[in-house]
ZANUDO-139098 format. One line per 8 residues: number of its first residue (from 0); their letters; for each residue y, x, z of C-alpha. Coordinates in Angstrom, 2 decimals, always signed. Example, Ala and Ser with C-alpha at 12.3 -4.5 7.8 and 13.67 -1.06 7.14 Angstrom:
BEGIN
0> as> -4.50 +12.30 +7.80 ~ -1.06 +13.67 +7.14
END
This chain:
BEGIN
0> xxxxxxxx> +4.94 -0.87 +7.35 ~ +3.75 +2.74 +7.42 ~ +4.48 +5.03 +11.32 ~ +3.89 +8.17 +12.15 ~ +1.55 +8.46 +14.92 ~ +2.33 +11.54 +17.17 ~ +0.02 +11.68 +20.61 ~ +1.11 +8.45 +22.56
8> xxxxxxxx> +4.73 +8.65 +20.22 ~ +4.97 +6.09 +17.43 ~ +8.08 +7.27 +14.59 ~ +9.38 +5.86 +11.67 ~ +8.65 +7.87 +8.73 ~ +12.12 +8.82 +8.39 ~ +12.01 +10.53 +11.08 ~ +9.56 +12.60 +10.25
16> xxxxxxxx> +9.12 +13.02 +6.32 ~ +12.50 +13.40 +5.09 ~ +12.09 +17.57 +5.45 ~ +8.23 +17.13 +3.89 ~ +8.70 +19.09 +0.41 ~ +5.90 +15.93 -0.71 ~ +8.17 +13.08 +0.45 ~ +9.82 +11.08 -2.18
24> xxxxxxxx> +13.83 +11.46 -3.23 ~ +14.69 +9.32 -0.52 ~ +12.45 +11.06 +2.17 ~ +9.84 +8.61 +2.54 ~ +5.96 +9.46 +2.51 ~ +4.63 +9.10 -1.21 ~ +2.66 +5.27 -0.92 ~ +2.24 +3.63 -3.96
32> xxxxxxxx> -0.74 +0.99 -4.66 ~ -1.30 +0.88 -0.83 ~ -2.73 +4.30 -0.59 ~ -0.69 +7.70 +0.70 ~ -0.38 +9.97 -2.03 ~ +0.52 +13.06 -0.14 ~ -2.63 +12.75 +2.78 ~ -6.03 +11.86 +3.32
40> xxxxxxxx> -7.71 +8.32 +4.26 ~ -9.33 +8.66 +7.93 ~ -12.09 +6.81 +7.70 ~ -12.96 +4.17 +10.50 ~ -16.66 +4.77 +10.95 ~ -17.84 +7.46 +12.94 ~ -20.70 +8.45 +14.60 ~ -22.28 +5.35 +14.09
48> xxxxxxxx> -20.12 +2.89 +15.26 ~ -17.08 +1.42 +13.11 ~ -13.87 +0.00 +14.67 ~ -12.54 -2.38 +12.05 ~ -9.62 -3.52 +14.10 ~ -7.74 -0.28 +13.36 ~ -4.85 +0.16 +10.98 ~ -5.49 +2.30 +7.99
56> xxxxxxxx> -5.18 +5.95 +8.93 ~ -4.44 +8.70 +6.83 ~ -3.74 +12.13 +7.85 ~ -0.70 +13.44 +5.61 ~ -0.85 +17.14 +4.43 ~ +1.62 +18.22 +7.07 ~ -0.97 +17.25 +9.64 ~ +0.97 +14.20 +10.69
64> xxxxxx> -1.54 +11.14 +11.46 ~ +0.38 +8.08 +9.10 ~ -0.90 +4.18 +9.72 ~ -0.48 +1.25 +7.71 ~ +0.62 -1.34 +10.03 ~ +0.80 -5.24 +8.76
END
């Protein structure tokens, strides 16, 4: 299940993407194969130190931080 992550504010994409010019027809963010087609994977490791328990993080090209939540 993807969310938009907004500050301490969790959204449903719908919310959110159905104005996006790069959302689909039905106004959903572009995911197909488990990746987001319209941002950019945030990786997990940084500064030397990885946090592996985090969802998958991608930063869409509105500037909206999306996660993939299981």
């Amino acid at each position: 299940m993807l969310i938009v992550v907004m500050e301490d504010r969790l959204f449903p994409p719908e919310q959110v993407c159905h104005s996006c010019l790069l959302a689909d027809g039905k106004g959903q963010p572009r995911w197909y194969g488990g990746q987001l087609r319209c941002g950019q994977v945030i990786h997990k490791c940084g500064e030397n130190k990885c946090v592996e328990e985090q969802p998958e993080q991608y930063e869409c090209a509105m500037g909206f931080r999306i996660a993939n939540i299981r």
